[in-house]
C-alpha positions in Angstrom: 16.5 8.2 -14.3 19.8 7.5 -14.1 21.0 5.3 -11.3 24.5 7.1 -10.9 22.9 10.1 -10.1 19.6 8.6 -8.0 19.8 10.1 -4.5 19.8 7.3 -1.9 21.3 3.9 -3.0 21.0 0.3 -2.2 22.7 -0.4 1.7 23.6 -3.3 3.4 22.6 -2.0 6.7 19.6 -1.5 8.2 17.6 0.0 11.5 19.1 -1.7 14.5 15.2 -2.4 15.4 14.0 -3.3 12.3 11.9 -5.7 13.3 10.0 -6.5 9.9 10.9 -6.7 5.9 9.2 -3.5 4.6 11.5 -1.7 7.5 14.3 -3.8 6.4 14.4 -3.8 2.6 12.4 -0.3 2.4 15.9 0.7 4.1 18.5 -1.2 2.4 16.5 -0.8 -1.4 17.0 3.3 -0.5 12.9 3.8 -0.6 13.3 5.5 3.2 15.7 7.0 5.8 14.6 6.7 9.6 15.6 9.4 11.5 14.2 7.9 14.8 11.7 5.5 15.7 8.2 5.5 13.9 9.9 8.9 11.7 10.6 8.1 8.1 12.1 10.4 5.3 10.9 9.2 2.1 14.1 8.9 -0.5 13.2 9.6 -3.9 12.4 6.1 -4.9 10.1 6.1 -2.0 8.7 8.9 -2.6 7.7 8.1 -6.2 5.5 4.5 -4.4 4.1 6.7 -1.5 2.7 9.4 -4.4 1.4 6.5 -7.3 -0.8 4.7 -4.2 -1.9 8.2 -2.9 -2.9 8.9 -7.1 -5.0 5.3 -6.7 -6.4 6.6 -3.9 -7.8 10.2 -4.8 -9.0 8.2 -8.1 -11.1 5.8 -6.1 -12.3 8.7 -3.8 -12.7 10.9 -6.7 -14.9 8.1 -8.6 -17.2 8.0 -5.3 -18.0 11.5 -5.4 -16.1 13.1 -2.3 -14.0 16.5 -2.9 -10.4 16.8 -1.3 -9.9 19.3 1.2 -6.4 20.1 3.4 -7.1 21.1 6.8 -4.2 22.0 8.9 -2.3 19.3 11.3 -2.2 22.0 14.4 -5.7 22.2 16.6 -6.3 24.4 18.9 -7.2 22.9 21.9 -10.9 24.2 22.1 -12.2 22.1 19.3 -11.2 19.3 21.1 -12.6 20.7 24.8 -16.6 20.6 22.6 -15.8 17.1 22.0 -14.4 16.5 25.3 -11.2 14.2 23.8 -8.5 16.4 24.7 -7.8 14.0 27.3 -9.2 11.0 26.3 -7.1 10.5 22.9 -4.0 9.3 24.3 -1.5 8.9 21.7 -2.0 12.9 20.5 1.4 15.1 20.9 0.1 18.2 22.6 2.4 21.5 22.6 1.9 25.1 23.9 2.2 28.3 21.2 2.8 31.9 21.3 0.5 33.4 25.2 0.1 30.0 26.7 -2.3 28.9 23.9 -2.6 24.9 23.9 -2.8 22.8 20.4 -2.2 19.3 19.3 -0.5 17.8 16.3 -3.6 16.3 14.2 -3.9 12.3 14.8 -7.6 12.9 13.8 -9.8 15.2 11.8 -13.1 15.4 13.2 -12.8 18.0 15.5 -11.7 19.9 12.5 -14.3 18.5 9.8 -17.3 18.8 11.6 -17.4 23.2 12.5 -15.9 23.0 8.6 -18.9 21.4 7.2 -20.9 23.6 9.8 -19.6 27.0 8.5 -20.8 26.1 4.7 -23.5 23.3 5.0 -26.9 25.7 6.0 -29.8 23.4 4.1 -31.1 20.0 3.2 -30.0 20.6 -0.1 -26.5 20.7 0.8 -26.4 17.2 1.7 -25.0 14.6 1.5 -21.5 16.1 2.0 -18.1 14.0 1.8 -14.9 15.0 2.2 -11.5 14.0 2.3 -7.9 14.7 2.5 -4.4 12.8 2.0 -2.4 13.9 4.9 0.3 13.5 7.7 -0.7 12.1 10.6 0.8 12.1 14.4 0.8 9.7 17.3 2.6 9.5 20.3 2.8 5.7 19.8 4.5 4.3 23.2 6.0 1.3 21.0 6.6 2.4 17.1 7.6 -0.8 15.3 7.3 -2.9 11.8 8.3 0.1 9.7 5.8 2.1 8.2 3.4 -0.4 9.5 3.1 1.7 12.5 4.8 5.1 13.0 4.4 8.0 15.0 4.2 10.5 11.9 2.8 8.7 9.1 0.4 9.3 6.1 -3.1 8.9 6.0 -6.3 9.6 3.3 -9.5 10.3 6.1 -12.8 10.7 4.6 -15.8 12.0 6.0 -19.4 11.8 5.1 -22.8 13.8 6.6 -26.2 12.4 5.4 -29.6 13.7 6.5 -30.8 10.1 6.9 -29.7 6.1 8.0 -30.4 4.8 4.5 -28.3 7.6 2.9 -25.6 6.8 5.0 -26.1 3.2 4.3 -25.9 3.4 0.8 -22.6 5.5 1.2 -21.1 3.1 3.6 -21.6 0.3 1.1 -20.4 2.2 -1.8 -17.3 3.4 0.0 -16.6 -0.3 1.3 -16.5 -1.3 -2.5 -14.5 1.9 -3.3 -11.8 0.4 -0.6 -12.0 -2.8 -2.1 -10.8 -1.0 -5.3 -7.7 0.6 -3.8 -6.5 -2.1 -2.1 -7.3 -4.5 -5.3 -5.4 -2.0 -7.8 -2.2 -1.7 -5.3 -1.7 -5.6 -5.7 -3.5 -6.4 -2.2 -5.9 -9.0 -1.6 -7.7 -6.9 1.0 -10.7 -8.8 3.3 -13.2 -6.8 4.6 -13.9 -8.0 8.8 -16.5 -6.9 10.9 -14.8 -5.0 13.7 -16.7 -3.5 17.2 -17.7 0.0 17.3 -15.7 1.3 19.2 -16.3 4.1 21.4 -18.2 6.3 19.0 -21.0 3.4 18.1 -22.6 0.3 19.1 -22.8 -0.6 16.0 -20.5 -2.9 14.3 -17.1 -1.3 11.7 -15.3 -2.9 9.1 -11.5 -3.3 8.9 -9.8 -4.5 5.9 -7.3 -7.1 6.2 -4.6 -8.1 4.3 -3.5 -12.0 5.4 0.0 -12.4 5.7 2.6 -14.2 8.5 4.0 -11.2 9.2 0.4 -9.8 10.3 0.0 -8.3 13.5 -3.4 -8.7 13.7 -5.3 -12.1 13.8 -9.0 -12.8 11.1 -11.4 -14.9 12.3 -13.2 -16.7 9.1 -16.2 -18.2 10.1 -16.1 -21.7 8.3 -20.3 -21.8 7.7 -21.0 -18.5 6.6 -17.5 -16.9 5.7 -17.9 -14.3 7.5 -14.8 -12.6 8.5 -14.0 -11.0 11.9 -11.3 -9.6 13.6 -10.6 -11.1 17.1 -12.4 -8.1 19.6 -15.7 -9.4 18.5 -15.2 -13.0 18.8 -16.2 -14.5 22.2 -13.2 -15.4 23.8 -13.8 -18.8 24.5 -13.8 -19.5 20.8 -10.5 -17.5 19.7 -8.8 -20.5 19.6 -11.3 -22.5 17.5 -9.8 -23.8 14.6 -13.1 -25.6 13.8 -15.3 -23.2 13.9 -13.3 -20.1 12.6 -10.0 -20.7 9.9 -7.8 -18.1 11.7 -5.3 -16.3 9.9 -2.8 -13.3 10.9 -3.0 -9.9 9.1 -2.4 -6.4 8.7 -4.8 -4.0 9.2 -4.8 -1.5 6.3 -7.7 0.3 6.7 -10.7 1.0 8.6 -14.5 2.5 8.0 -17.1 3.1 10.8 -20.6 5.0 11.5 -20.0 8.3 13.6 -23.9 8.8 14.1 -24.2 11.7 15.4 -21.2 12.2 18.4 -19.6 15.1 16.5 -22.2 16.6 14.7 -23.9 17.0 18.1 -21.1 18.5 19.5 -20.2 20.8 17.2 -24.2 21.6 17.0 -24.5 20.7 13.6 -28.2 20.7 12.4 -30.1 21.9 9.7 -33.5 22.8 8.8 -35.1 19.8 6.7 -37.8 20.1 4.2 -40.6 20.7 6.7 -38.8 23.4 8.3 -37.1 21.0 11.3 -34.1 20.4 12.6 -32.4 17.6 11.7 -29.7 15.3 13.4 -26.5 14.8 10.8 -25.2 11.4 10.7 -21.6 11.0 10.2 -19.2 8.6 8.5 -15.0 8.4 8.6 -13.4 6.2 6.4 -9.8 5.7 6.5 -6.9 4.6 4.4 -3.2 5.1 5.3 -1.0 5.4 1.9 2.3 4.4 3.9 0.9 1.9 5.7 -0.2 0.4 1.9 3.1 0.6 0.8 4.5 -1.0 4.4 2.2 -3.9 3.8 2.8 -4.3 0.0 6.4 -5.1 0.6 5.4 -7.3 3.6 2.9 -9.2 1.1 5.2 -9.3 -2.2 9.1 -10.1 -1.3 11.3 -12.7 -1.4 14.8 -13.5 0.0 16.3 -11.4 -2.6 14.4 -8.4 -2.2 11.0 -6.3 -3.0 8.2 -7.5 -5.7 6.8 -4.1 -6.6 3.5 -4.5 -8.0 3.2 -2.4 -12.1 1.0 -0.1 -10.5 2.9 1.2 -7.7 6.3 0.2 -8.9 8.7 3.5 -8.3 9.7 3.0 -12.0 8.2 0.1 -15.1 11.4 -0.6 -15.8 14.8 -1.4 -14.4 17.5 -1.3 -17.3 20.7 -2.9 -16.5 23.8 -1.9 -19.0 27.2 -4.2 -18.5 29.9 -3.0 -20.3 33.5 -4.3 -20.5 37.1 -3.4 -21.4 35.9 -3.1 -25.3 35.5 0.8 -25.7 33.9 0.3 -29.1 31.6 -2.5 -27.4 31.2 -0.1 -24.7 29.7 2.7 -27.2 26.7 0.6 -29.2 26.1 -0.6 -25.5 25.4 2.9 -24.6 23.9 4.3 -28.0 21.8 1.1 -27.9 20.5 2.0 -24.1 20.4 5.5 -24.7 17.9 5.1 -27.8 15.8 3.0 -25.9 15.6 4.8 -22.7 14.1 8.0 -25.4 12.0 5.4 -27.0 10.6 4.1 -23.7 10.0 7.8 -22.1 8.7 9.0 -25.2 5.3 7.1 -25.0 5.4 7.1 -21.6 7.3 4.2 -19.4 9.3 4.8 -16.6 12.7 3.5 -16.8 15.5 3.6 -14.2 19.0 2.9 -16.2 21.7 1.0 -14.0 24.3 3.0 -16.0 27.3 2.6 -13.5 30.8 1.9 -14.6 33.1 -0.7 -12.8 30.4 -2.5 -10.8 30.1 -6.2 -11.7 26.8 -7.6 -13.3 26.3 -9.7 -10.1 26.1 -6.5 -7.6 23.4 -4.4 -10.0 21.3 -8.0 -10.7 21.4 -7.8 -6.9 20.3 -4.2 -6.7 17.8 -4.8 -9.1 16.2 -7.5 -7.2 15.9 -5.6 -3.7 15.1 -2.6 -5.3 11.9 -4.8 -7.1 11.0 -2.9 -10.2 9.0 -5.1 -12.0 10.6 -5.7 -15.2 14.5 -5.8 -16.3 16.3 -5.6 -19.3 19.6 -6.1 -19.7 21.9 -4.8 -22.3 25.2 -6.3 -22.8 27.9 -7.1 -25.6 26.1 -10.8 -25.6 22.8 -9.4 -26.1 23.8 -6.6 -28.8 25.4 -9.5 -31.0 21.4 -10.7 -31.4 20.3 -7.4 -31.4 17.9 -7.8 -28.5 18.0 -7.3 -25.2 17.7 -9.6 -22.2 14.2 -9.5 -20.4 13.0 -10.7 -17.2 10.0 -10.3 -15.0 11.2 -9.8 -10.9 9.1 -13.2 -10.3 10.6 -15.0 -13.0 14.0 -17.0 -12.7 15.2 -17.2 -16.2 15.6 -14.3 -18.6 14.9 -14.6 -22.8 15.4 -12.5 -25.7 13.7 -9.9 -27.0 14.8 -7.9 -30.5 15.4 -4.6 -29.3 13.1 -3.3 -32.2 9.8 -4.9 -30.4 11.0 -3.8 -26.9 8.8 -1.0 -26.8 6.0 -2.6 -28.1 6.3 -6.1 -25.7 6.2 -3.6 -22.7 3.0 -1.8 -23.7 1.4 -5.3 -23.7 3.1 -6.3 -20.5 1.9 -2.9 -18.8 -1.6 -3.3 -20.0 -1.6 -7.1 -18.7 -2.7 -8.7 -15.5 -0.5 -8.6 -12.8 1.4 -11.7 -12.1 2.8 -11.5 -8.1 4.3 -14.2 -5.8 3.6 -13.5 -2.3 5.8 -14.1 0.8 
């Protein structure tokens, strides 16, 4: 991709209230647009991080067995009058159709999940069952802040899971806890999984996982004896301020998994004969993930002053190649020969390069723009480089840049994509 003809370029400016650096450098790198508060369009740079975490995600939900579905994001009202939470869900946008008929804009699925399973789940042996679905959200948040941290349309991966019994359930849970774990670990997070309260579906106990950051909203209670982590609604409050006892840390909250037992499955009347002939009680699961809010808290986790640190695996492109060309036309040809053959070479077995290829821009303003924008890796052609036939490369986290031939280019940057990440975290 060419950068002269990318849609949405680097900006000085950004949201009057953004009030945290994934709002703030999403904006100025170009990644997003807002076009009011907690509402996001996703430019194409953007749009390229949002879809590789949502890819990690299917693939770790995909590995644990679940099938993607799409329900719709309008609900009639009735679903939510069996589950009586038409009233009781506060943040849900609710509109009127076509002969007074009442729906909302989905901020949850299981009103929708559970008569879906119903209508094709008749036995036993149709069970376990688990579901998912990648997804726009909507809530009426009163306060939308910190970006795509929280929003009032935003995306979100909900699974859900039926089992006949507690230990198949169990067994899920633990299975889609690791699964998590995964994600998180692959989109360059080091998530913490936090025993949370139930909630009002449950007594017992969730899980959140908790990324640890200063910019954190959230506070992580780490019991210093056991290591146990919690988040603060289940500590008593006379010890939330225990350093002693607990090493207390702010985070973000980037995802969240919790037993349903049977409130919905109940309420939808969802039962089915077991082996003997009985009815049996479903048990339920959700799990949830929320792809922008990933990519909100990787920027909040991996930046400097200069800009975004975009882990390999998410990056919206491998590479960032920087041409600087001169006053010399004939230098200014093998400069773009040179880059031209490379960007084939580089495409050709499959990296993904975004060429700085603008004329009369200085090589301070596009290092600049490379650095906010955060691709990983940049290379640098220039008249300089070209009379050692290499090219100048540099990691986003590294200071200095070095040499590489340009014939061994190709093959430096399939070892450097099959390598360990190496991050710096704000």
């Amino acid at each position: 991709m060419r950068y002269s003809k990318l849609f949405g370029k680097t900006t000085k400016d950004a949201p009057h209230d953004a009030d945290s650096a994934n709002a703030r450098l999403l904006t100025q790198g170009g990644f997003i647009n807002q076009v009011t508060a907690g509402v996001y369009t996703y430019l194409p740079l953007g749009l390229r991080v949002l879809a590789k975490i949502k890819a990690i995600v299917r693939d770790e939900m995909d590995k644990l067995g679940a099938q993607e579905v799409l329900m719709p994001t309008l609900h009639p009202k009735q679903l939510y009058d069996a589950t009586q939470r038409w009233e009781k869900i506060d943040v849900m946008f609710k509109l009127e159709g076509a002969g007074g008929k009442e729906y909302a804009l989905s901020s949850t699925a299981e009103e929708v999940i559970t008569p879906l399973v119903k209508a094709y789940a008749h036995s036993y042996r149709d069970f376990p069952v688990a579901l998912y679905q990648i997804q726009d959200k909507f809530r009426n948040e009163p306060r939308a802040k910190s970006g795509l941290l929280r929003g009032r349309e935003f995306s979100m991966k909900d699974l859900y899971s039926f089992h006949l019994t507690e230990a198949d359930f169990l067994d899920f849970y633990e299975k889609a806890k690791a699964a998590y774990l995964a994600v998180y670990r692959r989109c360059g997070l080091d998530a913490i999984v936090a025993a949370a309260s139930g909630g009002v579906f449950t007594e017992k106990n969730s899980h959140e996982f908790q990324v640890a950051t200063p910019a954190g909203e959230d506070k992580i209670y780490i019991d210093r004896k056991t290591g146990e982590a919690m988040n603060k609604e289940i500590v008593p409050e006379a010890d939330q301020e225990n350093e002693e006892k607990y090493e207390i840390m702010k985070s973000i909250e980037v995802g969240n998994i919790f037993p349903l037992e049977c409130r919905f499955s109940n309420a939808f009347d969802l039962k089915v004969p077991g082996p003997d002939g009985k009815l049996v009680d479903i048990l339920m699961g959700c799990y949830g993930i929320g792809p922008s809010r990933v990519m909100g808290s990787i920027v909040e986790v991996h930046h400097d002053d200069r800009g975004m640190i975009w882990p390999k695996s998410v990056a919206p492109h491998h590479v960032h190649l920087v041409t600087l060309t001169g006053k010399d036309e004939e230098a200014n040809g093998r400069i773009q020969e040179s880059a031209t053959s490379l960007v084939d070479e580089l495409e050709d077995a499959g990296t993904e390069v975004l060429w700085d290829d603008r004329e009369g821009v200085s090589a301070g303003e596009k290092f600049a723009d490379a650095d906010l924008i955060g691709i990983p890796l940049r290379l640098v052609i220039s008249t300089k480089s070209l009379a050692e036939g290499s090219v100048e490369w540099k990691e986003r986290y590294e200071q200095d840049a070095r040499l590489v031939k340009l014939e061994n280019v190709a093959e430096q940057i399939h070892e450097w994509l099959e390598a360990p990440e190496r991050l710096t975290s704000h």
